[in-house]
N, C-alpha and C positions, 0 to 999 in steps of 0.2 A: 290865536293871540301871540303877543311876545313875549320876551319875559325879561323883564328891564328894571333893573334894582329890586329884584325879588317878587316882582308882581306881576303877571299876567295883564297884559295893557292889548288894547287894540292899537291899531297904525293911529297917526293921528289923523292920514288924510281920510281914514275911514275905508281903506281900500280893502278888501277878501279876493282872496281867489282858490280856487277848488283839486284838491288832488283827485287824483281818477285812480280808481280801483285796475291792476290791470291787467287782473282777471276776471274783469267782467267791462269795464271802460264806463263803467259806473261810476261818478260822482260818492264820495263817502267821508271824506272831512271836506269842513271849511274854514280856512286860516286867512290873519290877519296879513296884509301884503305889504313889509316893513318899505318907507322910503326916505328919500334926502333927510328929513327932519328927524327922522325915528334914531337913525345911526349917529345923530348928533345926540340926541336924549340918551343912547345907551351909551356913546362912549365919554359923556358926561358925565355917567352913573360911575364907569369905571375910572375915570381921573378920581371921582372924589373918595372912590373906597380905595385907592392906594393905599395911601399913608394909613388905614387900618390895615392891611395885612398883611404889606410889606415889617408891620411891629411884630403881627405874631409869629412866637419864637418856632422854633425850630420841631419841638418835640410838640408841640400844639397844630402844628399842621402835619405834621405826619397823622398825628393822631385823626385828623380830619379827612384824611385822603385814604386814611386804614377805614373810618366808618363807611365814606361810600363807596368803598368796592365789597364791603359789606353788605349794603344797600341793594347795589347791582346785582347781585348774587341772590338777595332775598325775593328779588321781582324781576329775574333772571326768565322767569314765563312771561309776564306780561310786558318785558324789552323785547322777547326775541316775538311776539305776535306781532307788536307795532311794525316789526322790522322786515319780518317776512310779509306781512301785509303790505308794506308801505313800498317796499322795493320789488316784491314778486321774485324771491329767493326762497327756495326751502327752508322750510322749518328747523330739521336738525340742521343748517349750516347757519341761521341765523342765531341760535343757541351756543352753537359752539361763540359763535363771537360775542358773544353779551359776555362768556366766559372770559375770553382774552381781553376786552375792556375791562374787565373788572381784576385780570389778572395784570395789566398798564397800570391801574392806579397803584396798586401794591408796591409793584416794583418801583416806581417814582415816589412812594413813600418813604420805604426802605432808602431812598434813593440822596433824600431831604439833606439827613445829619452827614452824610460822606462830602459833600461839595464845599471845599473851602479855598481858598487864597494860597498863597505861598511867597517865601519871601525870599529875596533873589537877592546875589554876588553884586555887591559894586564894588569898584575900584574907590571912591570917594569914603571919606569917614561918615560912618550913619547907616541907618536899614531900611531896605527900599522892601517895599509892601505891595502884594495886588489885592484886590478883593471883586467880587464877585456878587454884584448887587443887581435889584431887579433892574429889568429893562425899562417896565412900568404897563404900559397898554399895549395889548397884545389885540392885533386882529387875526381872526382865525377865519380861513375861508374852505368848509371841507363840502368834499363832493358826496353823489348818491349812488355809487356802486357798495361801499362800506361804511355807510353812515356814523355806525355807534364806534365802530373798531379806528375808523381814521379820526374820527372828533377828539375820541380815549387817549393817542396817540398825541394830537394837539393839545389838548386842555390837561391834562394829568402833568408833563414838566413844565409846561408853564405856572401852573399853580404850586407846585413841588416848589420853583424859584420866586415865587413871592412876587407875581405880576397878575393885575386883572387882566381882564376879555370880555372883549367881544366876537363872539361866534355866528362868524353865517351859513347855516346849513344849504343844502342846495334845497332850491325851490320842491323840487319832487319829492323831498325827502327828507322833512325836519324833523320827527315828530319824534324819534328817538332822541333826537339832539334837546328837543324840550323840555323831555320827564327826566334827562338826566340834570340837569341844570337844576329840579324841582328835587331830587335825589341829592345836590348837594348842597342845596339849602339847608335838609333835615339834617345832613350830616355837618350843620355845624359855620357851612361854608360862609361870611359877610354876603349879605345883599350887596350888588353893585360889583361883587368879583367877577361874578358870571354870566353874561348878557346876551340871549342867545333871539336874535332879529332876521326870521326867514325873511327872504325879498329877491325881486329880480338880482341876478350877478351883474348886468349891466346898471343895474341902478345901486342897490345895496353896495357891490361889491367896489365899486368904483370910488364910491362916495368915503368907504373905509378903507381903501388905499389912500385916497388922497388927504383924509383926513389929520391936523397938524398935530391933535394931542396922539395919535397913535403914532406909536414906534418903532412896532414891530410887526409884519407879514410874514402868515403862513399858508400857504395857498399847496391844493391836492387838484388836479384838472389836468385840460387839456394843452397840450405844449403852443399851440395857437394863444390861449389866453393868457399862459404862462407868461407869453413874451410882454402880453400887454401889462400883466400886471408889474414885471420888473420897469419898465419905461414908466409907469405913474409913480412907484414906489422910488423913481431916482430923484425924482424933483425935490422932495425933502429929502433926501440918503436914510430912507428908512433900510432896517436890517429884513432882508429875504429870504424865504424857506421855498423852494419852490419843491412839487415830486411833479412830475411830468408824464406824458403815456411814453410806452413804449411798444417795440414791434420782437420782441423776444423771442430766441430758437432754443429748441431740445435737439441736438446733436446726438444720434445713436449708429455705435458704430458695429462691424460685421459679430464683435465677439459678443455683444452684448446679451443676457439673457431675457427673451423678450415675455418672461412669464409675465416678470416683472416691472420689463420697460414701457408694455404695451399699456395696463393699466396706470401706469403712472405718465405715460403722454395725455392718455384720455383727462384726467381731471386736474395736469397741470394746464388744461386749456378752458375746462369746462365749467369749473366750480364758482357757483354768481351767474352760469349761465352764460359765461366768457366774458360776462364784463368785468375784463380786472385788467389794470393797465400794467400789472406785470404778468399778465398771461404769458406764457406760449404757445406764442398762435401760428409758430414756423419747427416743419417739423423737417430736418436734416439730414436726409440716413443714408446708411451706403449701400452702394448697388446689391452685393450680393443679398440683404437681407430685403430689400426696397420690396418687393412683392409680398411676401409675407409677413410683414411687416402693416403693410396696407391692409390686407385682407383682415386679417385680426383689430384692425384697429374698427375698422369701417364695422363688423361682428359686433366689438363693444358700444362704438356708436349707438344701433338701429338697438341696441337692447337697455338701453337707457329710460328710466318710467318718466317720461313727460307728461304733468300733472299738476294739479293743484298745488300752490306756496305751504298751505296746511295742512297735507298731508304727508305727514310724520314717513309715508313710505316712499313721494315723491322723490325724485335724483335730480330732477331739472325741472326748474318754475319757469315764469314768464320774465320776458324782457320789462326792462324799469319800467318802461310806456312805449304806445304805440307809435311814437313817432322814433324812438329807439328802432322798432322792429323794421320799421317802412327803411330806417337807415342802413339797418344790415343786410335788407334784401335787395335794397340798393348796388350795393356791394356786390353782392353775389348776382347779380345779373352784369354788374361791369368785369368780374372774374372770368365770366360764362363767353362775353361778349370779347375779353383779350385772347379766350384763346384756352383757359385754364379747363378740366374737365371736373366737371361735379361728380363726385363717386357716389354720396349719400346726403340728405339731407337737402336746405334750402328751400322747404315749403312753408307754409302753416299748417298745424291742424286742423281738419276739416271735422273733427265729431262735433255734437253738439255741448257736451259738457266742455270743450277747449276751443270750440270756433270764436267765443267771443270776448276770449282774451289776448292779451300780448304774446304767444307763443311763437316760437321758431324752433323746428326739428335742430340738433345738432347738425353742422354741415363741414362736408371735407372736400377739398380739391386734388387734385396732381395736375402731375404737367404743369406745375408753376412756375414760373420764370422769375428770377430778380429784378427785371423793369415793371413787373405786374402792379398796377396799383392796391389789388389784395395781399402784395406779399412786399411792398413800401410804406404802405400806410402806415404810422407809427402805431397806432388804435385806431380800430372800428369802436371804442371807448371816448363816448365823449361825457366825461365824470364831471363836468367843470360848476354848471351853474342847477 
């Protein structure tokens, strides 16, 4: 379903379609598939609750943004299950972040009564004034590698500033974005503030760029899409938030102490199972240490528990979906095929408990070159839709 001025609605053209479990490639929800008409319905919703909450005052939304990371916290087990379910990330890394969303709205609470105007020097007789009013309608566009944490990110200062939303989660991956939106209803929040419409990003996504009552884009994805989204968002001069992937290095040099460098290369690339578009997925190092360096790393690698999202002892879950997986090993056969040498990793698992899921061994190259296209690509992360 969607959730449009408070209420759980179907699309209206009647459309569903199905996320796949992906640890098992199992079928296991089935949601409403928002389109053209729907993003007009939600960002309807949100024109009309403006002018309610852009009134209320200052210490009343705080107060409101204090209850639901209150909220969060209290069903801080059943966010972080949706979340490791829905993306196939570990448990405790999915927990911790239900954490950090709930420690976003806090802080954007706190955040409320501090932002004001200021009033500036003229030469002329008289007192010149700014103020700092909402924008109004806010499109929110987040991806599926950090569903709850990058939404938290989005929705928390926009509401903080006294502007409705609309939220499109990524198709793969709403479902966190849904109970939280049901999270700040109880906590207080106006119907119509918060409108959260899964849908294709080529259809949803398009539809709420170009849309005239919205104002404002905040868009989390791929730097491909990024660019499309800034060229639809110029046609009105809407204001633009873009975060983009990136192709990010750990530089380690000879003096370094690798007790402690080598574990923290490992899961500044690893954590989400590497899809994080500020990974570090280029690793740097200087000759003298380059061997041993490698050897320990590749050590940590192979000793990684590749395992089920729900088990509390797992280190590394499944890729978002299999079409994720086919992409990365994609990759890793074009690395293989430039030239690059595979040291560890770059299969599936083969047991039965993991064969019939999204898994990918952790995988390492050397011999990498800078024209390689595993070591240009900006992400093997495509977070967008």
């Amino acid at each position: 379903m969607l959730l449009i001025h408070g209420d759980r609605l179907p699309a209206l053209s009647g459309t569903h379609y199905s996320l796949i479990d992906p640890t098992t490639g199992q079928p296991w929800e089935t949601l409403a598939a928002a389109g053209v008409e729907d993003v007009d319905r939600a960002v309807e919703s949100a024109e009309s609750a403006r002018a309610e909450w852009r009134r209320v005052n200052s210490r009343d939304r705080t107060r409101m943004l204090l209850t639901l990371a209150t909220l969060i916290r209290e069903h801080a087990d059943e966010l972080a299950h949706l979340e490791s379910r829905n993306v196939g990330k570990p448990i405790r890394e999915a927990a911790d972040e239900v954490q950090l969303a709930a420690d976003c709205f806090e802080y954007y609470a706190g955040a409320i009564n501090k932002i004001g105007g200021q009033t500036i020097p003229v030469a002329a007789a008289g007192t010149s004034l700014t103020f700092r009013e909402p924008i109004g309608v806010c499109g929110l566009i987040a991806p599926w590698n950090f569903p709850l944490v990058i939404t938290a990110w989005k929705v928390a200062p926009a509401l903080a500033m006294g502007n409705t939303l609309v939220l499109k989660p990524a198709s793969q991956t709403p479902l966190t974005a849904l109970r939280l939106a049901e999270l700040a209803l109880a906590a207080g929040i106006p119907p119509g503030v918060l409108n959260v419409i899964p849908g294709a990003g080529s259809i949803v996504g398009e539809a709420l760029i170009r849309h005239p009552l919205v104002r404002k884009i905040s868009f989390t994805g791929s730097t491909e899409v990024g660019t499309q989204v800034m060229r639809l968002a110029a046609d009105d001069i809407k204001r633009v938030t873009l975060e983009l992937g990136g192709k990010s290095a750990n530089v380690v040099f000879a003096d370094a102490d690798l007790e402690k460098a080598v574990p923290k290369a490992v899961w500044s690339v690893l954590g989400n199972a590497g899809q994080d578009c500020c990974a570090r997925s280029r690793l740097l190092l200087q000759r003298p240490i380059y061997d041993a360096f490698v050897d320990r790393l590749v050590e940590q690698f192979k000793a990684l528990k590749l395992g089920n999202p729900l088990d509390p002892t797992t280190e590394i879950g499944t890729l978002v979906s299999f079409a994720q997986r086919d992409r990365v090993a994609d990759y890793i056969q074009i690395g293989q095929h430039e030239g690059a040498t595979l040291v560890c990793g770059g299969a599936a698992p083969t047991s039965p408990e993991l064969a019939q899921g999204a898994y990918l061994y952790p995988t390492l190259f050397t011999d990498v070159r800078p024209e390689m296209r595993i070591s240009r690509r900006r992400s093997l992360v495509r977070c967008c839709v």
